[in-house]
Backbone as XML, in Angstrom:
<?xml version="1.0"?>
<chain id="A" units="angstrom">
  <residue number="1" name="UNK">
    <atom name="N" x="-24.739" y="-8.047" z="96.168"/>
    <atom name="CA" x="-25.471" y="-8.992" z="95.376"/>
    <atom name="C" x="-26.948" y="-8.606" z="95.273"/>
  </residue>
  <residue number="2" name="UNK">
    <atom name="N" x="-27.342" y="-7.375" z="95.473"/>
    <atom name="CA" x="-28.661" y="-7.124" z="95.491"/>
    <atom name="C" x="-29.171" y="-6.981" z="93.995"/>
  </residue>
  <residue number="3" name="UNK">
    <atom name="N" x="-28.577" y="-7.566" z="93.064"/>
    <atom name="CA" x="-29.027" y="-7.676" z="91.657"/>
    <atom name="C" x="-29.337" y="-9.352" z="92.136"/>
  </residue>
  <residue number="4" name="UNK">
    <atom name="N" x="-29.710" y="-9.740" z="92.518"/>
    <atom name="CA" x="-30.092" y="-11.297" z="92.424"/>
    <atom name="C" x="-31.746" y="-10.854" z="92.872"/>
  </residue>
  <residue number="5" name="UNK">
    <atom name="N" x="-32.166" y="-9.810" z="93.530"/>
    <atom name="CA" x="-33.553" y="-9.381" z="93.899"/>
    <atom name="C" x="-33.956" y="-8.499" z="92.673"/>
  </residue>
  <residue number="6" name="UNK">
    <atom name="N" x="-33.665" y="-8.382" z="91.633"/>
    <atom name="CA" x="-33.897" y="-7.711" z="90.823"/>
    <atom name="C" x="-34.978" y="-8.107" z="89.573"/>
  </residue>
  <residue number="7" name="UNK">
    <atom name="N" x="-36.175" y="-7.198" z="89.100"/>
    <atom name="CA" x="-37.092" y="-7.970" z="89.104"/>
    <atom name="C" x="-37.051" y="-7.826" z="87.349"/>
  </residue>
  <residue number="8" name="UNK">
    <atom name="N" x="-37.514" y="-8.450" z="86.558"/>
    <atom name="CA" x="-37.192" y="-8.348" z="84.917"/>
    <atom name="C" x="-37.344" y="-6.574" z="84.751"/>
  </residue>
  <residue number="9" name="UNK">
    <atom name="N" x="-38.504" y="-6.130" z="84.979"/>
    <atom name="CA" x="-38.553" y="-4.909" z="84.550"/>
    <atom name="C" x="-37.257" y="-3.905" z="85.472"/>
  </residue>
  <residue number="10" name="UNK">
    <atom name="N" x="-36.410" y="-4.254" z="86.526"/>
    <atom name="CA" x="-35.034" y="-3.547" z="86.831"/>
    <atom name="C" x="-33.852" y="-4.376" z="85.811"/>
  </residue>
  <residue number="11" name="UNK">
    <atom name="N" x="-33.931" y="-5.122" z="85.566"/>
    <atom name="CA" x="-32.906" y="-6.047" z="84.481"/>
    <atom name="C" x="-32.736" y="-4.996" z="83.875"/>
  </residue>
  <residue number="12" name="UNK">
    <atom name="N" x="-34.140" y="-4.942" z="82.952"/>
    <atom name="CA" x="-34.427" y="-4.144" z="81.537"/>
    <atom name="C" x="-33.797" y="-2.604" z="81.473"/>
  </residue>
  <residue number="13" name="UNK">
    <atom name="N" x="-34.313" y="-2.048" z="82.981"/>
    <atom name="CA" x="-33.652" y="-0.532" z="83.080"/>
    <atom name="C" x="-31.860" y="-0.448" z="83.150"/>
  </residue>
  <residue number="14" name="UNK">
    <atom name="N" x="-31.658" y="-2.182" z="83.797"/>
    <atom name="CA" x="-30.115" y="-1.758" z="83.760"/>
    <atom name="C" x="-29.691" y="-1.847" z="82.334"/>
  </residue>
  <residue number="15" name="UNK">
    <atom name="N" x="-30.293" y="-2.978" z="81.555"/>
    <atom name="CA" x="-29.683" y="-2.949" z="79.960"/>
    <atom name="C" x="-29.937" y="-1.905" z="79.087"/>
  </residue>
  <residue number="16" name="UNK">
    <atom name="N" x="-31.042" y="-0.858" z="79.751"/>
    <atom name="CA" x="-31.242" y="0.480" z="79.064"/>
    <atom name="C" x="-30.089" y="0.985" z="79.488"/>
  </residue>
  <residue number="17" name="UNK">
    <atom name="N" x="-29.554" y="1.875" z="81.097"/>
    <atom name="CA" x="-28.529" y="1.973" z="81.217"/>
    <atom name="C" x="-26.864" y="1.580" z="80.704"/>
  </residue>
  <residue number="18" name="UNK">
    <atom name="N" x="-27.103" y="0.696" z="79.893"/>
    <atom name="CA" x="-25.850" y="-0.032" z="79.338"/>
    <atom name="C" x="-26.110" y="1.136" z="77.794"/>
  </residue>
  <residue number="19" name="UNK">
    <atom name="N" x="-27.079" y="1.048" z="77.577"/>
    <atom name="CA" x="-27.307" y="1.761" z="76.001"/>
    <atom name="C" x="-27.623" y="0.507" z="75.113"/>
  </residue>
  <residue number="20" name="UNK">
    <atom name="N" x="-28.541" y="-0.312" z="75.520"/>
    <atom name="CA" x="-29.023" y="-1.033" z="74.721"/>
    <atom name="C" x="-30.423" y="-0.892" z="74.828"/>
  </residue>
  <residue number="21" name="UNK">
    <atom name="N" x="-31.491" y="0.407" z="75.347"/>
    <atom name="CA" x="-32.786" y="-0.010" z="74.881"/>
    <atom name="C" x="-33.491" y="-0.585" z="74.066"/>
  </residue>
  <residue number="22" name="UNK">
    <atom name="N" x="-32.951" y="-0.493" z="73.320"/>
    <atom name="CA" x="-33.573" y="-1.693" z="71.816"/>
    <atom name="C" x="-33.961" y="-3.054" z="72.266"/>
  </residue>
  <residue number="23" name="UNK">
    <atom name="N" x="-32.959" y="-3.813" z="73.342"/>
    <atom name="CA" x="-33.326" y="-4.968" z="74.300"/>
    <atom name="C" x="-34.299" y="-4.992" z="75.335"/>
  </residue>
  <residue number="24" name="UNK">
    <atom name="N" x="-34.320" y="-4.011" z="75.584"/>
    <atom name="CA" x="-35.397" y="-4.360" z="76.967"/>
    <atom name="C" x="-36.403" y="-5.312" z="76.824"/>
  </residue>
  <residue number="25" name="UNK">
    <atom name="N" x="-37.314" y="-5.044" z="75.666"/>
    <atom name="CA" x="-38.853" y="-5.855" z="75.723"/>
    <atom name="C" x="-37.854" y="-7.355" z="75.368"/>
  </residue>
  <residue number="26" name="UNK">
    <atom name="N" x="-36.848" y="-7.553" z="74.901"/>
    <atom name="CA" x="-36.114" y="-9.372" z="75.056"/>
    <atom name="C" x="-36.392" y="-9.345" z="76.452"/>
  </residue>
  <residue number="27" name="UNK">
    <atom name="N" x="-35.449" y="-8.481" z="77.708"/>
    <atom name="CA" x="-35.552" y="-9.149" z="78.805"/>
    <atom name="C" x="-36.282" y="-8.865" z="78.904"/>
  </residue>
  <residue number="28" name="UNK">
    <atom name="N" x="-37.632" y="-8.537" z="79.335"/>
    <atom name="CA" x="-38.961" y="-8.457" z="80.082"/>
    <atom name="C" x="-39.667" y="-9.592" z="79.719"/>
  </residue>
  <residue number="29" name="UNK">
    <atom name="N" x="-39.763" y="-9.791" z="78.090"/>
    <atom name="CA" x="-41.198" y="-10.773" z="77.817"/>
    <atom name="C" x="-40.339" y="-12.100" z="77.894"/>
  </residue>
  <residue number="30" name="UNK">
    <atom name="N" x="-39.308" y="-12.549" z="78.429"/>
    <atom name="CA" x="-38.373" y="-13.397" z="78.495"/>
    <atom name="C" x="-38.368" y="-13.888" z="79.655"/>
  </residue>
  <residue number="31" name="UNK">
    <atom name="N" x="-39.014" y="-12.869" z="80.739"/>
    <atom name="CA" x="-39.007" y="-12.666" z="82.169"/>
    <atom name="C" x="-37.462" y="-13.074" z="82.967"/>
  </residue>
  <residue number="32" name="UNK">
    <atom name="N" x="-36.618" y="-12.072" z="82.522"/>
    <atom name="CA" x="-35.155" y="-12.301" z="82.791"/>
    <atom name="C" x="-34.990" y="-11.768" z="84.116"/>
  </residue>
  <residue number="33" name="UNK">
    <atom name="N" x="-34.638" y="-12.335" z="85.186"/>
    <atom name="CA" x="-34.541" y="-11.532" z="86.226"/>
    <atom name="C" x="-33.428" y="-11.253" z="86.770"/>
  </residue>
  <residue number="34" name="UNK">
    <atom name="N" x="-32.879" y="-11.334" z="87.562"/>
    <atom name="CA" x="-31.756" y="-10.907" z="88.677"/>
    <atom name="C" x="-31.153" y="-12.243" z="89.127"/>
  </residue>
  <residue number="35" name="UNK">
    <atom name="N" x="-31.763" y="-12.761" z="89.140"/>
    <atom name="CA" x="-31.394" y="-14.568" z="89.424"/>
    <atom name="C" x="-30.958" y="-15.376" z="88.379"/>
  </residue>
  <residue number="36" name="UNK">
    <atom name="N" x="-31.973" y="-14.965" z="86.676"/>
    <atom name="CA" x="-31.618" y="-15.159" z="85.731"/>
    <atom name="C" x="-30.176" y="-14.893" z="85.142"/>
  </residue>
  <residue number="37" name="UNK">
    <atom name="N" x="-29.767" y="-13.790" z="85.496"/>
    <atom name="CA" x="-28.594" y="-13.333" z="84.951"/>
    <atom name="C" x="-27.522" y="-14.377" z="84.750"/>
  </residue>
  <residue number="38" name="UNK">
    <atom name="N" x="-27.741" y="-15.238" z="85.737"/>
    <atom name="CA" x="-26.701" y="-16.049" z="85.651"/>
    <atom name="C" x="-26.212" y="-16.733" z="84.323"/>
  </residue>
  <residue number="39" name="UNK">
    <atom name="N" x="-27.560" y="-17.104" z="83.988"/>
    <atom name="CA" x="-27.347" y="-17.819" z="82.386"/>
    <atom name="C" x="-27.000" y="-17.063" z="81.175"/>
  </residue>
  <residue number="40" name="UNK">
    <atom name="N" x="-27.067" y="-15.294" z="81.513"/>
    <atom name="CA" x="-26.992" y="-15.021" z="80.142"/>
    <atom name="C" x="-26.007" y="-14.796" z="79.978"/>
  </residue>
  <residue number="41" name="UNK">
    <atom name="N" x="-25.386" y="-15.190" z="78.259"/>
    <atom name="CA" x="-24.470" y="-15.323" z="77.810"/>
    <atom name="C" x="-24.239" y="-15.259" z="76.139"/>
  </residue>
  <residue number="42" name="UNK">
    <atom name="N" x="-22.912" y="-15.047" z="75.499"/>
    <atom name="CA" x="-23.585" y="-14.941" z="73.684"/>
    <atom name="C" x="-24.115" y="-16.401" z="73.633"/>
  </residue>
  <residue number="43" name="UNK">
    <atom name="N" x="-24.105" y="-17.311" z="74.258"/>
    <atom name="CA" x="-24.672" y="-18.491" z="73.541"/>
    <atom name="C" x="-26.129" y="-18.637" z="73.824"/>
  </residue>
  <residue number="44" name="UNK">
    <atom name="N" x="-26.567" y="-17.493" z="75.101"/>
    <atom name="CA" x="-28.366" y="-17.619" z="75.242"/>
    <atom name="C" x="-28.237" y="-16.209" z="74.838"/>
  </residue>
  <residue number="45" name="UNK">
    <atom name="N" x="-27.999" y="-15.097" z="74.355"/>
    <atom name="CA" x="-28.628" y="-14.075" z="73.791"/>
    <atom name="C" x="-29.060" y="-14.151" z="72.500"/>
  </residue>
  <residue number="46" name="UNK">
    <atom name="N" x="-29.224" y="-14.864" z="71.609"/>
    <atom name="CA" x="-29.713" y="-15.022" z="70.461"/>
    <atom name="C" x="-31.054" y="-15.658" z="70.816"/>
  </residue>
  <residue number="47" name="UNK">
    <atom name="N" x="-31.521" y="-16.425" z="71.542"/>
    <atom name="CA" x="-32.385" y="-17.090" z="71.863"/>
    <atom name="C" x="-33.644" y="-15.758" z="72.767"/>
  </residue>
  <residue number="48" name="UNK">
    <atom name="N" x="-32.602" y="-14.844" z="73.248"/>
    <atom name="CA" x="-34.021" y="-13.727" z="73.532"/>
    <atom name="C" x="-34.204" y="-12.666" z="72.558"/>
  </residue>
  <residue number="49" name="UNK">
    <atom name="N" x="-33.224" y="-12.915" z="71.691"/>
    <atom name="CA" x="-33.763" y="-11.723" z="70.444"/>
    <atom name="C" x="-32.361" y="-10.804" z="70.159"/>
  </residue>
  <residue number="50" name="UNK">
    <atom name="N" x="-31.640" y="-10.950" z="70.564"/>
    <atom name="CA" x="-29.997" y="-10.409" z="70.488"/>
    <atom name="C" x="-29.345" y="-10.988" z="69.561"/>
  </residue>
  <residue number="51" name="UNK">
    <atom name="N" x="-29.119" y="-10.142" z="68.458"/>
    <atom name="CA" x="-28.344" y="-11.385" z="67.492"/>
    <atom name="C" x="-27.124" y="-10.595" z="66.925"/>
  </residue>
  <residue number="52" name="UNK">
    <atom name="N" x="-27.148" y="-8.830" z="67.056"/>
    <atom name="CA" x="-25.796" y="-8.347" z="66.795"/>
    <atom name="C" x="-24.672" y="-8.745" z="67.961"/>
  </residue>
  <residue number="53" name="UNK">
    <atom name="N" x="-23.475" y="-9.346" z="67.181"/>
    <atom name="CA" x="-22.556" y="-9.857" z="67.602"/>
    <atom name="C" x="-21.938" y="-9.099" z="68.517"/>
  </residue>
  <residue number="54" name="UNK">
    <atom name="N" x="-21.538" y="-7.882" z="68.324"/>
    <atom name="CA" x="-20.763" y="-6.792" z="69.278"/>
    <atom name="C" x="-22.035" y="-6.603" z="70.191"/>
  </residue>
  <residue number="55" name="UNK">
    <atom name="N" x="-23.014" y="-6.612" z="70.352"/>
    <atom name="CA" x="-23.829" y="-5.888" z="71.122"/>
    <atom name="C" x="-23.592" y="-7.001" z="72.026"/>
  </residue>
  <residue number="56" name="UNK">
    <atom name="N" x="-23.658" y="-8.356" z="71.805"/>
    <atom name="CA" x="-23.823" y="-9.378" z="72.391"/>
    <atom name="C" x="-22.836" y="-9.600" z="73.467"/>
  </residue>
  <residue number="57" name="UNK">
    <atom name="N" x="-21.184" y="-9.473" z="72.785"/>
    <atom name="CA" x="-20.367" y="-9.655" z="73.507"/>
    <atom name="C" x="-20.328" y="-8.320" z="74.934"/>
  </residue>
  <residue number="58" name="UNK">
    <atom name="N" x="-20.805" y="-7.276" z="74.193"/>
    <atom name="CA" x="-20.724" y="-6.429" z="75.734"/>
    <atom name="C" x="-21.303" y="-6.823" z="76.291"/>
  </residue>
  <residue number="59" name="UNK">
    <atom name="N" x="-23.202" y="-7.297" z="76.020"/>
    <atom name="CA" x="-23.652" y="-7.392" z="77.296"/>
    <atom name="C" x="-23.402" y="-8.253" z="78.112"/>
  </residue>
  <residue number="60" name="UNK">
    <atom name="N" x="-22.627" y="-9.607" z="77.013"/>
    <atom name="CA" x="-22.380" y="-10.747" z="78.667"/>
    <atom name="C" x="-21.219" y="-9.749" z="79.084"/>
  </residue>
  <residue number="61" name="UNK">
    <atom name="N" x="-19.792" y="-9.362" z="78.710"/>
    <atom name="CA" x="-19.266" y="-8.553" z="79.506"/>
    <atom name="C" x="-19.692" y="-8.263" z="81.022"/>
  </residue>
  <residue number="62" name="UNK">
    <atom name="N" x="-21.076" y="-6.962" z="80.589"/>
    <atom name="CA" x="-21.428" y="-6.220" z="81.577"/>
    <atom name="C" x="-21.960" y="-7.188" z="82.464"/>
  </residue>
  <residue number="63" name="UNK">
    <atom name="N" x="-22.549" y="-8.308" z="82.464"/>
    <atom name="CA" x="-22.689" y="-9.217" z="83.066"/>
    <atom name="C" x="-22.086" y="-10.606" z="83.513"/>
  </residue>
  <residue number="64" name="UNK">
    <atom name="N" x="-21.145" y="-10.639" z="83.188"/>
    <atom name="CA" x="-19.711" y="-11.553" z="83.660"/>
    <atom name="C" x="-19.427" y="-10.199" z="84.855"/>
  </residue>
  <residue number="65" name="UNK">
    <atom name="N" x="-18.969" y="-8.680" z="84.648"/>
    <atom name="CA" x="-18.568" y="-7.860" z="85.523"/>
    <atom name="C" x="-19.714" y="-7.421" z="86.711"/>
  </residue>
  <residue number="66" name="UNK">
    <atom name="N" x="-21.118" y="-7.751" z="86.250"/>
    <atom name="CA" x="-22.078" y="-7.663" z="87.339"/>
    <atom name="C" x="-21.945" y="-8.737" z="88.459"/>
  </residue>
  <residue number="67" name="UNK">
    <atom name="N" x="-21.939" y="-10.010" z="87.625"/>
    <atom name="CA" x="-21.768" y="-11.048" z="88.140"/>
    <atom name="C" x="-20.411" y="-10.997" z="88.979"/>
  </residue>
  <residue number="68" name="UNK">
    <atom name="N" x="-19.471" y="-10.393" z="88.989"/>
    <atom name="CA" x="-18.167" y="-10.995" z="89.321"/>
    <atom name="C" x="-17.294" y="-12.246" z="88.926"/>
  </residue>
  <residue number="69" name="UNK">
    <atom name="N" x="-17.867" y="-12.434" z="87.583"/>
    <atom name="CA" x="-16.615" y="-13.648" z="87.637"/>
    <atom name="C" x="-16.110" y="-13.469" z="86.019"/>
  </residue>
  <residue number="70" name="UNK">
    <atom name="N" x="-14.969" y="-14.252" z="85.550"/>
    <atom name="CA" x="-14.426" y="-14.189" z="84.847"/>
    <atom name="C" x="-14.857" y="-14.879" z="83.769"/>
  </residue>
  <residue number="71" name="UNK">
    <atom name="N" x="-14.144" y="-14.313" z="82.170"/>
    <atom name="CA" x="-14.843" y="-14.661" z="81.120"/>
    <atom name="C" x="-14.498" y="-16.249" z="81.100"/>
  </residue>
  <residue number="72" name="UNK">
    <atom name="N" x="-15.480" y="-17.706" z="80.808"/>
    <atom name="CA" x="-15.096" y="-18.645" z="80.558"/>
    <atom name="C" x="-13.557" y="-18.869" z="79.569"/>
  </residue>
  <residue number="73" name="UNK">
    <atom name="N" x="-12.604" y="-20.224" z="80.026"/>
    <atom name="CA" x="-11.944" y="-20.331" z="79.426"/>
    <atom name="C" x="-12.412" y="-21.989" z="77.934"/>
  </residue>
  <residue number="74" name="UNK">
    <atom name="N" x="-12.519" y="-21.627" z="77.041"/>
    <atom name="CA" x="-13.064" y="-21.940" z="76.004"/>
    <atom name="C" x="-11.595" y="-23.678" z="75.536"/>
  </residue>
  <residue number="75" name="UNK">
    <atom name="N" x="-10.796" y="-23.562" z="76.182"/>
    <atom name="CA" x="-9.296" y="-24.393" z="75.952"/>
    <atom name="C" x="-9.575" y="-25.504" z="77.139"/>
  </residue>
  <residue number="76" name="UNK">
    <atom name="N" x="-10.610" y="-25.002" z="78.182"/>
    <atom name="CA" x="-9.972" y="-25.587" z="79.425"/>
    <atom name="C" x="-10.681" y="-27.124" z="79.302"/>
  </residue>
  <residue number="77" name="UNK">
    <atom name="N" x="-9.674" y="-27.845" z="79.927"/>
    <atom name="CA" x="-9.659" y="-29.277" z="79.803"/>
    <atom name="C" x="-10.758" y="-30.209" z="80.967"/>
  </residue>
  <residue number="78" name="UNK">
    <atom name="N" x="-11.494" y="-30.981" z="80.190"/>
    <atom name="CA" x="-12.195" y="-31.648" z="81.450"/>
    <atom name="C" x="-12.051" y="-31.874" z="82.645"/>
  </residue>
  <residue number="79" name="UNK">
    <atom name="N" x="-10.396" y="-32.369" z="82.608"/>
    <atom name="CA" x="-9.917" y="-32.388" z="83.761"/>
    <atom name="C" x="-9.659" y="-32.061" z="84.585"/>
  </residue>
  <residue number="80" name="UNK">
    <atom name="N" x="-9.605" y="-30.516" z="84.546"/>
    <atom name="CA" x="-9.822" y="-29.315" z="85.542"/>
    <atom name="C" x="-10.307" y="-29.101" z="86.459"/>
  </residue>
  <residue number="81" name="UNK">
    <atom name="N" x="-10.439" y="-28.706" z="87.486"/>
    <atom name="CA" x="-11.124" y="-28.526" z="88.564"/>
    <atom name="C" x="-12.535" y="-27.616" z="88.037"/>
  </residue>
  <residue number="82" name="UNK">
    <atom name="N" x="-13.590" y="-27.792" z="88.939"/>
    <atom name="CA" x="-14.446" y="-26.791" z="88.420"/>
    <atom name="C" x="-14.364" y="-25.636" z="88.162"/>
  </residue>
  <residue number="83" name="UNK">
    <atom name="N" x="-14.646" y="-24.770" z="87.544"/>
    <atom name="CA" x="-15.371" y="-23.069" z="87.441"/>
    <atom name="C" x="-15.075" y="-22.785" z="88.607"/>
  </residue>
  <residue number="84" name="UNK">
    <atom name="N" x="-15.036" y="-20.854" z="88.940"/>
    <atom name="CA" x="-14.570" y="-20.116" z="90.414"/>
    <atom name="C" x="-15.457" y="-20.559" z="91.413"/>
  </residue>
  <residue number="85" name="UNK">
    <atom name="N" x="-15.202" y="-20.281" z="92.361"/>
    <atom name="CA" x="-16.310" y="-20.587" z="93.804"/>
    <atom name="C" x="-17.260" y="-19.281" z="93.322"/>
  </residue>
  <residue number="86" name="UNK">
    <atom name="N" x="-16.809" y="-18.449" z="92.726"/>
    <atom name="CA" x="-18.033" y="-17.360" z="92.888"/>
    <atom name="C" x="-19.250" y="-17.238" z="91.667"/>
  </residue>
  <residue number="87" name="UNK">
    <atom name="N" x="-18.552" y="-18.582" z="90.418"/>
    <atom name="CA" x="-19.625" y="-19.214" z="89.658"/>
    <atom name="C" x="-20.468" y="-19.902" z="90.021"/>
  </residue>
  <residue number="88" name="UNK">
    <atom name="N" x="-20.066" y="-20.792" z="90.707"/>
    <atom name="CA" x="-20.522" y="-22.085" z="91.400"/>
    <atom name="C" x="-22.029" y="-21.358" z="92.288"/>
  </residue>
  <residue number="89" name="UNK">
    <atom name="N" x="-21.267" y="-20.625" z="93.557"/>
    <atom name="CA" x="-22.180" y="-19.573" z="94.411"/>
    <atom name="C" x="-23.804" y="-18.803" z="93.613"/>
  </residue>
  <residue number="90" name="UNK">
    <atom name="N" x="-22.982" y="-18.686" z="92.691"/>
    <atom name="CA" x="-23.907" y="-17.652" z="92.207"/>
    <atom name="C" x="-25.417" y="-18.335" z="90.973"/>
  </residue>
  <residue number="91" name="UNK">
    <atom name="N" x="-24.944" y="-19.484" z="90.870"/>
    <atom name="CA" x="-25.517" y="-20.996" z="90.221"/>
    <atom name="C" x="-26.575" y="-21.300" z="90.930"/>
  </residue>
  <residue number="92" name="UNK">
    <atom name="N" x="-26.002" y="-21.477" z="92.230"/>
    <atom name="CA" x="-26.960" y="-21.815" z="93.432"/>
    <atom name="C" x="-27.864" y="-21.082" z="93.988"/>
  </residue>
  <residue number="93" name="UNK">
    <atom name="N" x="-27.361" y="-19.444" z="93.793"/>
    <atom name="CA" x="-27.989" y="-18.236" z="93.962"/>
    <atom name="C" x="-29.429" y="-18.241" z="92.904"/>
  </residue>
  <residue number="94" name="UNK">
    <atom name="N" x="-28.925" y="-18.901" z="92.020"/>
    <atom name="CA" x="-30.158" y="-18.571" z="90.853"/>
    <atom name="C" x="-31.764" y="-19.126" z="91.012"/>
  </residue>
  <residue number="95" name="UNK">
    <atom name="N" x="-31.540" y="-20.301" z="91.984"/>
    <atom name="CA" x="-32.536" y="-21.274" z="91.946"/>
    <atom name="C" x="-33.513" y="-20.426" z="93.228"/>
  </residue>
  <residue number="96" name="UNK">
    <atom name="N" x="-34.752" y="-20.926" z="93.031"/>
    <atom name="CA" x="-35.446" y="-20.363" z="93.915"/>
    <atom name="C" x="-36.289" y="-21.458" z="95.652"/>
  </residue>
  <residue number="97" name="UNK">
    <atom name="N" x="-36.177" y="-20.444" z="96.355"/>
    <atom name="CA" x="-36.827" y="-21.302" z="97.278"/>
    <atom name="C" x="-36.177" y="-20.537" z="98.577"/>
  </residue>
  <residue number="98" name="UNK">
    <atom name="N" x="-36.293" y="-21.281" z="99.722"/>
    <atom name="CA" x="-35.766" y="-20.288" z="101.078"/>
    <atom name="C" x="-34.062" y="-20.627" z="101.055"/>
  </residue>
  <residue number="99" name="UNK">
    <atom name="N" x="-33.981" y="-22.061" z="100.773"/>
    <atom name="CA" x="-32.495" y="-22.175" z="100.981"/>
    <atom name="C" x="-31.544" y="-21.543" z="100.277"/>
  </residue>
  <residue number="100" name="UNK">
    <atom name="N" x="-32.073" y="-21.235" z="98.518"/>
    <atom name="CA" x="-31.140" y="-20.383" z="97.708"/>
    <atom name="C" x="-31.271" y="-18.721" z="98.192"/>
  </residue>
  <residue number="101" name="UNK">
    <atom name="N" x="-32.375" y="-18.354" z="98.771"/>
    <atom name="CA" x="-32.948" y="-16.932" z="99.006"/>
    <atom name="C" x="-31.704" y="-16.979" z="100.102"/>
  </residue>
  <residue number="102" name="UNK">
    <atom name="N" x="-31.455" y="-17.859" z="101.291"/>
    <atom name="CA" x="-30.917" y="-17.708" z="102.544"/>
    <atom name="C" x="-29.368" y="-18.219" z="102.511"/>
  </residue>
  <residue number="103" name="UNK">
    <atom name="N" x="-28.563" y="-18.666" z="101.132"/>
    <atom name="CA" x="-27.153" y="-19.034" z="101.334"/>
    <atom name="C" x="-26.608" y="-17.413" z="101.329"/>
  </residue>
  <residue number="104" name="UNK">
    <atom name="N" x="-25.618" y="-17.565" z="101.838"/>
    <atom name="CA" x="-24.469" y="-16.889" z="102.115"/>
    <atom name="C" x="-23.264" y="-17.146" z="101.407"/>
  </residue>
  <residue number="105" name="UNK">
    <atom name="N" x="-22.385" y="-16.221" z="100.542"/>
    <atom name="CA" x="-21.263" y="-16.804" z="100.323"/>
    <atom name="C" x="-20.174" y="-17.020" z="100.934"/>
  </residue>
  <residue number="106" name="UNK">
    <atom name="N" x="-19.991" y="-16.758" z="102.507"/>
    <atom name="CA" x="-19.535" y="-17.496" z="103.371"/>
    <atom name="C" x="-19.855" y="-18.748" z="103.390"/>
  </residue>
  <residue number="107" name="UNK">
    <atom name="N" x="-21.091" y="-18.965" z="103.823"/>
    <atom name="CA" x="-21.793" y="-19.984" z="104.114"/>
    <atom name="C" x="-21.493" y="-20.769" z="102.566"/>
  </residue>
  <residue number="108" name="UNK">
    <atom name="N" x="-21.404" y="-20.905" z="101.564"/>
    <atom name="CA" x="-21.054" y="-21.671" z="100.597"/>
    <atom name="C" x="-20.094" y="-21.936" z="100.658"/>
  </residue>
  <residue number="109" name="UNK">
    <atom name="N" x="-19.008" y="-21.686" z="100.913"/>
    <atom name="CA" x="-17.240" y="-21.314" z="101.196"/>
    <atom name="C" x="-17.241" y="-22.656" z="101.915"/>
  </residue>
  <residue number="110" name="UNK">
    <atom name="N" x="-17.660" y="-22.067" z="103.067"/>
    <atom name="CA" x="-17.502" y="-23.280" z="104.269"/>
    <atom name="C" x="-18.299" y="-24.707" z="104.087"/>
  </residue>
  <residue number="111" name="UNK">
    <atom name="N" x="-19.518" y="-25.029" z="102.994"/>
    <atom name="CA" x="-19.643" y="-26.016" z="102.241"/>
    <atom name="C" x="-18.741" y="-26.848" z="101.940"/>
  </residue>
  <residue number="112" name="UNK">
    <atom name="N" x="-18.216" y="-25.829" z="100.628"/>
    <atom name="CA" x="-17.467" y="-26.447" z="99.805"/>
    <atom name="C" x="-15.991" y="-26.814" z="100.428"/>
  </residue>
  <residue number="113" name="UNK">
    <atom name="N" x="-15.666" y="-26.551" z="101.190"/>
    <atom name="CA" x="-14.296" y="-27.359" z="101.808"/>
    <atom name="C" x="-14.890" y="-28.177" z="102.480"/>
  </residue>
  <residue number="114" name="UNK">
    <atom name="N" x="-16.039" y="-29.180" z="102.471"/>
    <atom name="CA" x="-16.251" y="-30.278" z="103.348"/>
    <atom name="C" x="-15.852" y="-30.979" z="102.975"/>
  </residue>
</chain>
């Protein structure tokens, strides 16, 4: 999970690495970080300057697969139980302060069955 320490200008080098330099200055002057990642998605990449459709869908891809978790299901019913434990985790991961800097996803695990 050492992409959650990752600072906008390493974001930017990984979305160069993807073969999208054309994006970088979105994530930088956007100040997208490693924590940020969590949110991005095609429904916030238009909002940093991403508006080709295919480009869009890879990069949440590459970032659903950075992230570890799976593509939302778009059918699924209110009634459902929440999103994976490793969405949830990684939600909590995003926010800043000592307690999000210091969870564990053990330590969330064993939370969430209280």
């Amino acid at each position: 999970m050492a992409f959650l320490q990752w600072s906008c200008q390493a974001v930017a080098k990984w979305i160069e690495s993807l073969g999208y330099p054309q994006y970088t200055a979105c994530f930088t002057e956007n100040l997208i970080t490693g924590k940020k990642l969590i949110y991005v998605n095609c429904r916030y990449l238009p909002q940093l300057g991403i508006t080709d459709f295919e480009h869009m869908k890879a990069i949440s891809a590459h970032v659903r697969e950075l992230l570890g978790v799976s593509e939302p299901l778009w059918s699924r019913s209110i009634a459902d139980p929440p999103r994976d434990d490793m969405g949830m985790f990684l939600e909590m991961k995003s926010r800043t302060g000592n307690r999000a800097d210091n969870l564990t996803y053990a330590h969330f695990l064993k939370n969430q069955k209280k």
